[in-house]
C-alpha positions as CSV (number, residue, x, y, z in Angstrom):
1,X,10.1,-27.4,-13.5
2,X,7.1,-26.0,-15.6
3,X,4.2,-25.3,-14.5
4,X,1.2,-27.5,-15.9
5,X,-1.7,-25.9,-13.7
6,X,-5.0,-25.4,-15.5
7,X,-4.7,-21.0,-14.6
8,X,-4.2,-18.4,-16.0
9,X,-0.9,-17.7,-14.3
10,X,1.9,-19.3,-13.3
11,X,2.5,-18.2,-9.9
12,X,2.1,-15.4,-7.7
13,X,4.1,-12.3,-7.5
14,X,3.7,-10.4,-3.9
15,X,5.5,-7.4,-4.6
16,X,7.0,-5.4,-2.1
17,X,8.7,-1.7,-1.0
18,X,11.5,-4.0,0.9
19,X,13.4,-3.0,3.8
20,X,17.0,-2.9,5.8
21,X,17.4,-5.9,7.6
22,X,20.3,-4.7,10.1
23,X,22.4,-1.9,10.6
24,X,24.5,-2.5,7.5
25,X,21.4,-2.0,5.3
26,X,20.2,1.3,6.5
27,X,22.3,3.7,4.3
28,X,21.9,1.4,1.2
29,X,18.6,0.5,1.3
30,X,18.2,4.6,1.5
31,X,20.4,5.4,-1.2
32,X,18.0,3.0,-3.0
33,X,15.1,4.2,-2.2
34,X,16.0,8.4,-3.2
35,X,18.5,6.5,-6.4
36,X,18.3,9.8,-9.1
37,X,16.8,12.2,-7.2
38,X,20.0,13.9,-5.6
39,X,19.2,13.1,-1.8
40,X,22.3,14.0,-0.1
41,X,23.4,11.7,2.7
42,X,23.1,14.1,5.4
43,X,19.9,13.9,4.8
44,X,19.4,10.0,4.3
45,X,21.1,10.3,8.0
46,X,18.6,11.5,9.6
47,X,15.9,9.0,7.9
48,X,18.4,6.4,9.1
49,X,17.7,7.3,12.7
50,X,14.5,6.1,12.2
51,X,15.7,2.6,11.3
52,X,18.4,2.4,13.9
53,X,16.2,3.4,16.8
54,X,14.3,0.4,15.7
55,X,17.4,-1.9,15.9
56,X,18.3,-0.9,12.3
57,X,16.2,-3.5,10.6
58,X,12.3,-2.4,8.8
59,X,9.6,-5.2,10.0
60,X,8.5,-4.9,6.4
61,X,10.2,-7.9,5.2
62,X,9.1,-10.3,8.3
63,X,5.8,-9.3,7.6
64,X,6.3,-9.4,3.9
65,X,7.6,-13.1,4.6
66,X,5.0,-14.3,7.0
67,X,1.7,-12.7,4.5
68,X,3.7,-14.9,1.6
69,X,2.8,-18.0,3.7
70,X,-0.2,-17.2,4.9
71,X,-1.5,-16.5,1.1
72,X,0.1,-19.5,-0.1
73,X,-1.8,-21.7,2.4
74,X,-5.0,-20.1,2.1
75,X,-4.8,-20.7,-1.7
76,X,-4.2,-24.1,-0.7
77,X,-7.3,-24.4,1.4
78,X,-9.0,-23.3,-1.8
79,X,-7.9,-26.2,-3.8
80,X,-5.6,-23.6,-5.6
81,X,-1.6,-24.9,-5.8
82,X,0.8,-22.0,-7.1
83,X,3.6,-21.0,-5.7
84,X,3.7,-17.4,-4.4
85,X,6.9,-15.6,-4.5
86,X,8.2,-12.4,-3.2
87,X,10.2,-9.4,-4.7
88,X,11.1,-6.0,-3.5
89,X,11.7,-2.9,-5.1
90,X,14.3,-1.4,-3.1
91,X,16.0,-4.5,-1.2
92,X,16.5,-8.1,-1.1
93,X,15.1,-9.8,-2.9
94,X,14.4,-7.7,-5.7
95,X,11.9,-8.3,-7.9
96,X,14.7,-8.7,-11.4
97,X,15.9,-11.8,-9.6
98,X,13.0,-13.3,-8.4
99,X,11.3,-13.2,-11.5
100,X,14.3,-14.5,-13.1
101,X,14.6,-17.5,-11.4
102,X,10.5,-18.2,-12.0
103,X,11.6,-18.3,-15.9
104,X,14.2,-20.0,-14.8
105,X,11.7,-22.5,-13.3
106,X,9.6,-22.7,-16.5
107,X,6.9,-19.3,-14.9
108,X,6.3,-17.8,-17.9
109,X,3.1,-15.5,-16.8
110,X,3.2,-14.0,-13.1
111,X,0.0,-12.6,-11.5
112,X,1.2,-9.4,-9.1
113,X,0.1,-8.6,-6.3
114,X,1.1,-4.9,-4.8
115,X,1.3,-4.5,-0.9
116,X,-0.5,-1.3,-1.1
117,X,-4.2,-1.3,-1.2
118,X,-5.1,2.3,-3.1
119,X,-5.2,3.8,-6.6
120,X,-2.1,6.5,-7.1
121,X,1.0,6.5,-9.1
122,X,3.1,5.5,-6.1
123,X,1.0,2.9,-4.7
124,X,-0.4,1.5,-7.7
125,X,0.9,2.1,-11.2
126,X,5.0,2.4,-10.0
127,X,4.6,-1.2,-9.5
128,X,3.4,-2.2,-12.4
129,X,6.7,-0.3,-13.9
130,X,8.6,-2.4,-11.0
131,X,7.5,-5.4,-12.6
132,X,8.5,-3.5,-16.1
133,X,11.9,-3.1,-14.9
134,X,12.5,-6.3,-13.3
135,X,11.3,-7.8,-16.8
136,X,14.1,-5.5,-18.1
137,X,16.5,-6.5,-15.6
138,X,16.1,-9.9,-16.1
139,X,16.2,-9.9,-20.0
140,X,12.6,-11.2,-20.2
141,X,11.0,-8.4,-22.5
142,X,8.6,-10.7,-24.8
143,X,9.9,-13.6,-23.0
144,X,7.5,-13.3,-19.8
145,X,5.1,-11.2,-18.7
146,X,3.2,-9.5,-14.9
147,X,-0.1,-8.7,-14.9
148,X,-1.2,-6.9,-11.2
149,X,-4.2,-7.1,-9.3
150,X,-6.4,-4.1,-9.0
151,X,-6.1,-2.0,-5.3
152,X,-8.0,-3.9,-2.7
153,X,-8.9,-1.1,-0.3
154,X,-12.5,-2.3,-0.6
155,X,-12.0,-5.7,0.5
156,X,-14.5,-6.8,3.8
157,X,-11.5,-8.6,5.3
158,X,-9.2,-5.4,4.7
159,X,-11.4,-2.9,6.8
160,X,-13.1,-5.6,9.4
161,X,-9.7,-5.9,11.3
162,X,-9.7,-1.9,11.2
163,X,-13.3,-1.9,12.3
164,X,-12.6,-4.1,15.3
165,X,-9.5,-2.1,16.0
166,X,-11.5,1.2,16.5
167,X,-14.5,-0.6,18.4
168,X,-11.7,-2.0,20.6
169,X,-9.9,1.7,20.9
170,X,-13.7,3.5,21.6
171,X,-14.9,1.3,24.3
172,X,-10.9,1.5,26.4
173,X,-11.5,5.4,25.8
174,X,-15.3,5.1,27.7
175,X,-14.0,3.1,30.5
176,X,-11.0,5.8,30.9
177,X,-13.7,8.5,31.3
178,X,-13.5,9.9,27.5
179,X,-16.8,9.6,25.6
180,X,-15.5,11.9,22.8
181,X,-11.7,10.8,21.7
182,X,-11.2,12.2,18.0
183,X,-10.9,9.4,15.5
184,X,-7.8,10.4,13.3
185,X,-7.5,7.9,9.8
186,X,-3.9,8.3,8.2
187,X,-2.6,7.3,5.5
188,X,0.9,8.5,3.3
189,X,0.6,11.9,1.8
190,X,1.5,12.3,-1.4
191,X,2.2,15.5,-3.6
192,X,-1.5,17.2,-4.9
193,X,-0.5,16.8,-8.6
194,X,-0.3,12.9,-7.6
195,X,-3.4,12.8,-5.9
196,X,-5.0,14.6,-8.9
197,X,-4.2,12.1,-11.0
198,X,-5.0,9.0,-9.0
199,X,-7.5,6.9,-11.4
200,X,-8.4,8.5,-14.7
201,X,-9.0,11.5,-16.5
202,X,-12.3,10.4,-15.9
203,X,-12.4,9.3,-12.1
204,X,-9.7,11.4,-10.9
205,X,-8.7,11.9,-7.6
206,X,-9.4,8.0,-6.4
207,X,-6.4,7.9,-4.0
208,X,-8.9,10.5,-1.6
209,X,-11.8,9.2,-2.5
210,X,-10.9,5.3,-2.0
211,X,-9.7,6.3,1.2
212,X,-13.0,8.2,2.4
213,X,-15.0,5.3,1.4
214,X,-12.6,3.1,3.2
215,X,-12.9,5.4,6.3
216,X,-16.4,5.1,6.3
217,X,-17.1,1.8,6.4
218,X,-14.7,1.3,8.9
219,X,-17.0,3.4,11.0
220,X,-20.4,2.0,10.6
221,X,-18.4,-1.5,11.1
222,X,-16.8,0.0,14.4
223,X,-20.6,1.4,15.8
224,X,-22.1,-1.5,15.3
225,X,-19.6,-3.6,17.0
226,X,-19.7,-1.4,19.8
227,X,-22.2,-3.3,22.4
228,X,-22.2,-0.4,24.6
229,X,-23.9,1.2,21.3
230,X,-27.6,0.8,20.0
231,X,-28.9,1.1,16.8
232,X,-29.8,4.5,17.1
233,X,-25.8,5.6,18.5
234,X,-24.9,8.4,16.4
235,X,-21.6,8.0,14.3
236,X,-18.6,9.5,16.0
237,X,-16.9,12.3,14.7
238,X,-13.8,11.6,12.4
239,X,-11.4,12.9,9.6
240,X,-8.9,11.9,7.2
241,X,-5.2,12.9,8.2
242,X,-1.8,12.5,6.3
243,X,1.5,11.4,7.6
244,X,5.4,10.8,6.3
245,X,5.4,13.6,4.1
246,X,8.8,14.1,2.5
247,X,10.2,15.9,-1.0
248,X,10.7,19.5,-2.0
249,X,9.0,21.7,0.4
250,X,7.8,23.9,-2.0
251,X,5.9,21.1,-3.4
252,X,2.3,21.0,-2.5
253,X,0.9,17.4,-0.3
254,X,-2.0,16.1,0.8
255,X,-2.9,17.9,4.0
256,X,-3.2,17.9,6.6
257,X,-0.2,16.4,8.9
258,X,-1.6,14.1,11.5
259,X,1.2,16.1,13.9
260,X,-0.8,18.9,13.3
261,X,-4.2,17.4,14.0
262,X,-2.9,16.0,17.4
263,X,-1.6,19.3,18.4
264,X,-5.0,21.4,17.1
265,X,-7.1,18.8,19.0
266,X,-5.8,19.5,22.1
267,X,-6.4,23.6,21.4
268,X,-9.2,23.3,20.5
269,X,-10.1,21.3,24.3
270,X,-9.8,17.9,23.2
271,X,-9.1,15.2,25.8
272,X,-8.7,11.9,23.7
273,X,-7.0,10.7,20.2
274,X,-7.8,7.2,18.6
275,X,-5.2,6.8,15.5
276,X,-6.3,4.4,12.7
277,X,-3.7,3.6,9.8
278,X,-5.9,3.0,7.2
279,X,-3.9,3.8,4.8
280,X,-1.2,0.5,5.3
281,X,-1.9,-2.9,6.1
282,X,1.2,-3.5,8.2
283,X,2.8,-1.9,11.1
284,X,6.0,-1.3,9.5
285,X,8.4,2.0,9.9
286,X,6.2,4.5,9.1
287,X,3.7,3.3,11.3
288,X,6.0,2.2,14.3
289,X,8.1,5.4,13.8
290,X,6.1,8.2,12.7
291,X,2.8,6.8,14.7
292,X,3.9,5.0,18.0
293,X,6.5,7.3,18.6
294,X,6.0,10.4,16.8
295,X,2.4,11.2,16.7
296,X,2.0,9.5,20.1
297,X,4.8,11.6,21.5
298,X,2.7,15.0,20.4
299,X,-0.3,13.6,22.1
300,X,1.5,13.3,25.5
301,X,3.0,16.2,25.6
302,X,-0.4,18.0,25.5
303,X,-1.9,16.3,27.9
304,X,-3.5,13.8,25.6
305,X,-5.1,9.6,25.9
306,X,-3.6,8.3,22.6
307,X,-4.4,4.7,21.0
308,X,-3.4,3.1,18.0
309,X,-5.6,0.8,16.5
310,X,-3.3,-2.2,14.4
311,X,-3.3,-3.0,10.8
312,X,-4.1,-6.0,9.2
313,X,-1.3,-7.8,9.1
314,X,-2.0,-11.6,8.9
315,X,-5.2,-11.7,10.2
316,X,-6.9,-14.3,8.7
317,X,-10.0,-12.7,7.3
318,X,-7.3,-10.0,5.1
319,X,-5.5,-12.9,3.8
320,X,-8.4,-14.7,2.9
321,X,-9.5,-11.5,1.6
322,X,-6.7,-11.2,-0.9
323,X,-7.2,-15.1,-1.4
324,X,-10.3,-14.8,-2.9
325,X,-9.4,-11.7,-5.3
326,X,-6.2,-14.0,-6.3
327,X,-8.1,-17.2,-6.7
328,X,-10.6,-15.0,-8.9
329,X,-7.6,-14.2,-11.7
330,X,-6.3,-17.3,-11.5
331,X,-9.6,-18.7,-12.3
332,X,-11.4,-16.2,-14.0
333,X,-13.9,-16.1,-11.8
334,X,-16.2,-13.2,-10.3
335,X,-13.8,-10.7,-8.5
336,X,-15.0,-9.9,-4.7
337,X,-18.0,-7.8,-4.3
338,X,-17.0,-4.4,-2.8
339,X,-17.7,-3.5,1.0
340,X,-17.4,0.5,0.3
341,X,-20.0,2.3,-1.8
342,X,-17.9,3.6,-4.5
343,X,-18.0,1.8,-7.6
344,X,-16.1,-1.6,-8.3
345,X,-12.8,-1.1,-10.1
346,X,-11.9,-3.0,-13.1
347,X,-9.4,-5.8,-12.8
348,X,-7.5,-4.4,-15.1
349,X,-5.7,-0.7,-15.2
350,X,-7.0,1.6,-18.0
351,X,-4.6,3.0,-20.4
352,X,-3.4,6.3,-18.4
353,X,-4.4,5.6,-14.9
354,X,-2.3,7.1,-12.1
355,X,-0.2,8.8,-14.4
356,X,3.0,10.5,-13.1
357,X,3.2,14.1,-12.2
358,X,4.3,15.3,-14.6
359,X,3.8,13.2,-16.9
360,X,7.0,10.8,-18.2
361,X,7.4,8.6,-21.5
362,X,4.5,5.8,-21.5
363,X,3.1,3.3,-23.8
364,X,-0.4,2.6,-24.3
365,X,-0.5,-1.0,-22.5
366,X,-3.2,-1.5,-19.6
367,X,-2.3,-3.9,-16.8
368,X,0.2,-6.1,-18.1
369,X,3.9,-5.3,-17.4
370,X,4.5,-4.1,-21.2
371,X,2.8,-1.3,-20.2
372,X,6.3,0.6,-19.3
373,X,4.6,4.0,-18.4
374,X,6.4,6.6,-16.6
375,X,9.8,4.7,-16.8
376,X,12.8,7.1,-16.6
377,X,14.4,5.7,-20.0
378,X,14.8,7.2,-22.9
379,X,12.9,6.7,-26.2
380,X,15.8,4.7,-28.0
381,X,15.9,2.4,-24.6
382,X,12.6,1.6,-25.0
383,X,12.6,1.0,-28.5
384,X,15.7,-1.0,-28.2
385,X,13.6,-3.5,-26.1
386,X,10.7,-3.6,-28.5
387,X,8.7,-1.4,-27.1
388,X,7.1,1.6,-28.5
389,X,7.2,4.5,-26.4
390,X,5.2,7.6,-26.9
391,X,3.9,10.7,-24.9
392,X,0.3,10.9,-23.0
393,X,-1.3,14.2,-22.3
């Protein structure tokens, strides 16, 4: 049935990485996930471990299920009715068939909505060449189109949860006799050349940046919630970590490795860690994996008190969170007022923001899914489709 709503959009997109959901799924979600890049499956193997020490299926999709409600009912409560769907880049359901079947329904204009909340080519701009693809996919090229909502890392209702988190973590680490646990944030490293290219030519480097600022706040929040802390507390001692490295080896990352940290905190007489994963707003895999049982595995074998503050998940103040920024686009209303001192992002992607490293075949579009930047097809592909491709420095 078409839509007749008074907004700007149709319906909402919540696009995700997708995940196995049994045993079955590990090796092809894998080979999915590493398509063109020569992985071989020896290698995949050992990633599947991962997965199958888990019981072979990712949380990501429950979670990726149960946020999709939650959003749709706190539009609701805002007096805003569109439907939200859900597609996946690397597993079912993948974004090509759910956005076919919202043309199908008469969805002509889809308002995305990335489940990563910071600027870089990986967490920002490859979805907006997901939804290019799935437009692609689905044989939709001038037929529909996918705008995306700007990263969100600055949301109040994104870093409170954290903030009460690390409150929670510091006071359990004074009763147990530690005043002084190191506060480690993590978030996905990416390659340098990636990170140098978060944002624009301009504002480069916003992938680090966004994070710091995120980082901070989550601090002052955290001291101030802290009722065995005054005013006048001073700010504990933290850094920003990295995790879930993978690729080349000779390829530079963001440093350093949280594994690392954990190890050097402990040499250097440290008694207590505090782990908060600022960089993801669910406890999927890499969280479960490489931080409940890796990182906290390096932490007790040197001697070490080890907590893990939660991500967001549901909690009602992040969903409301992303309500508000949704409800905003929909309406064209003000966007949310940043809770993190760097300046507010525009709604909208610039032309040649979190390019690729190197750089691929783009087009000069902005947030809308015709922009079909760093898509691996070639130039006659593209102009086959209608659209003009053409080389950015």
């Amino acid at each position: 049935m078409t839509s007749s709503t008074p907004y700007a959009y149709d319906a909402v997109l919540l696009a995700g990485f997708g995940g196995p959901e049994g045993p079955d799924d590990v090796m092809p979600f894998l080979r999915n996930v590493t398509r063109g890049r020569g992985v071989p499956d020896e290698r995949l193997a050992h990633v599947a471990e991962h997965y199958l020490a888990l019981g072979g299926a990712s949380p990501i999709n429950e979670h990726n299920r149960a946020l999709q409600a939650a959003l749709r009912e706190q539009l609701r409560a805002r007096g805003v009715d569109v439907p939200v769907l859900w597609g996946n880049r690397n597993w079912a359901p993948y974004l090509a068939d759910t956005v076919g079947q919202a043309h199908r329904d008469g969805r002509r204009r889809l308002l995305g909505l990335a489940t990563s909340a910071y600027a870089s080519y990986s967490s920002c701009r490859q979805y907006r060449e997901d939804f290019a693809t799935a437009l692609i996919g689905a044989d939709l090229v001038g037929e529909a189109a996918i705008d995306k909502i700007r990263p969100y890392y600055d949301l109040p209702g994104f870093l409170e949860p954290f903030a009460d988190g690390l409150a929670a973590a510091l006071g359990e680490a004074r009763r147990d006799g530690y005043q002084d646990a190191s506060i480690l944030f993590t978030t996905h490293s990416i390659p340098l050349g990636m990170a140098d290219a978060s944002g624009t030519d301009a504002d480069g480097r916003l992938y680090v940046e966004q994070h710091l600022a995120a980082c901070r706040e989550v601090v002052r929040l955290a001291v101030g919630r802290d009722p065995a802390a005054g005013e006048s507390a001073p700010v504990p001692d933290w850094r920003l970590v990295y995790q879930s490295r993978s690729g080349a080896p000779h390829v530079p990352w963001l440093e350093p490795d949280i594994g690392d940290v954990i190890a050097q905190v402990a040499d250097d007489g440290g008694r207590a860690v505090i782990v908060v994963p600022i960089g993801f707003i669910s406890d999927h895999v890499e969280v479960i994996w490489d931080l409940d049982t890796e990182a906290a595995q390096i932490a007790a074998d040197r001697g070490l008190w080890f907590r893990r503050v939660a991500t967001p998940g549901v909690d009602p103040r992040f969903v409301a969170g992303l309500a508000d920024l949704v409800a905003a686009r929909l309406t064209g209303g003000p966007d949310v007022a940043s809770a993190t001192g760097l300046p507010a992002r525009p709604g909208t992607c610039p032309p040649g923001c979190c390019r690729a490293n190197p750089v691929r075949p783009t087009t000069a579009g902005a947030d809308s899914a015709a922009d079909w930047s760093g898509l691996d097809f070639a130039p006659e592909a593209l102009a086959a489709s209608g659209i003009r491709g053409e080389l950015t420095a």
